[in-house]
Structure formats: C-alpha cells, structure tokens
C-alpha positions as CSV (number, residue, x, y, z in Angstrom):
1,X,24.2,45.5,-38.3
2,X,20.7,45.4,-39.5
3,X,21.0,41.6,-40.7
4,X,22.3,40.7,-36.4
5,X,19.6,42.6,-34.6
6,X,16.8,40.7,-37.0
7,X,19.2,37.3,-36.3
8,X,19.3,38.0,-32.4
9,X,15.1,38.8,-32.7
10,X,14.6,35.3,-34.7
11,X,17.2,33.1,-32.1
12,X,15.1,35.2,-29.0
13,X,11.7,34.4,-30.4
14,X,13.0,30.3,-31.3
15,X,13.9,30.2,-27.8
16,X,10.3,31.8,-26.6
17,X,8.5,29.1,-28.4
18,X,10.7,26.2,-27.3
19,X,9.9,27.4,-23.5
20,X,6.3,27.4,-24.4
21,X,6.2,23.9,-25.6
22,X,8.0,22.4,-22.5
23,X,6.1,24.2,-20.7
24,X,3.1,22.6,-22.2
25,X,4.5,18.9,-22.4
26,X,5.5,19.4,-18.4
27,X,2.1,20.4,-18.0
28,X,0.3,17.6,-20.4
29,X,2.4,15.5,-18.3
30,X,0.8,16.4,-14.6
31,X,-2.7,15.5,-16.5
32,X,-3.8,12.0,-15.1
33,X,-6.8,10.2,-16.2
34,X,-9.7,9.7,-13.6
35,X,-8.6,6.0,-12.9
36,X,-5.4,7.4,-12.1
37,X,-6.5,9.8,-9.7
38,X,-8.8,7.3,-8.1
39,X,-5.2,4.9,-8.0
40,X,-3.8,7.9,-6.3
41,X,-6.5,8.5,-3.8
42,X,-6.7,5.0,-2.9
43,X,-3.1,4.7,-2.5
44,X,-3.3,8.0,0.1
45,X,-6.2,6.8,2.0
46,X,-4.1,3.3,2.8
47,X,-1.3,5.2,3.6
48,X,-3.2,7.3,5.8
49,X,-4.8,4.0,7.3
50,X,-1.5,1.8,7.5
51,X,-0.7,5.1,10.1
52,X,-3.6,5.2,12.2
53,X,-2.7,3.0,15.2
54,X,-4.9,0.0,15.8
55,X,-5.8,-1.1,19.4
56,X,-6.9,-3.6,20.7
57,X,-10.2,-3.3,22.7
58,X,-11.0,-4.8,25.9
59,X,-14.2,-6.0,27.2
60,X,-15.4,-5.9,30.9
61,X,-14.0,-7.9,33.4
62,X,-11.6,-9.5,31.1
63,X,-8.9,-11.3,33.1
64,X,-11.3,-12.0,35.9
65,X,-11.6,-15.3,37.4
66,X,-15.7,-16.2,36.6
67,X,-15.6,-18.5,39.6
68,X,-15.9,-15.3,41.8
C-alpha cells in the first residue's frame, strides 16, 4: 500500500510539471518580437483605415454654369 500512494504522489507531481511546461511553451509562444508587434500594429491601423469611409468633397458652386 505504501509502494501505490508514493507511485500515485510521483504520477501526480509528473503531471504537475508537464502542465507547467505547456503552460510556459503556450506562453513563450504569445511573445513576439518588436518588428512583429509593429507588423501587427500596422496591419490594425490599415484595417481600421480600409473601414473609415472616404468621401468625396465638393467645392463651391460645383455644377454651376460659369456663364451666369
């Protein structure tokens, strides 16, 4: 009985650390470099832009006959 609950303890602890380290790869893995963060930034901002409507402005008296 001795020799199961130290067996159960080992297997327990085994499966402690393995959380640990995917944890830790999971978390190297959302780590980006500072040109990748600027990619990333840029790519927001002209996604942001491409959603901004673009009009088109008018200037006075456009359309009017200049004769008049």
């Amino acid at each position: 009985e001795t020799t199961d609950a130290a067996d159960q303890t080992e297997t327990e602890a085994a499966a402690g650390a393995s959380k640990g380290w995917a944890e830790q790869v999971d978390e190297a893995e959302k780590q980006m470099t500072l040109d990748e963060y600027k990619k990333q930034l840029e790519a927001k901002k002209q996604a942001q832009h491409d959603k901004v409507p673009q009009f088109n402005r008018r200037t006075a008296n456009e359309g009017e006959d200049p004769k008049n």
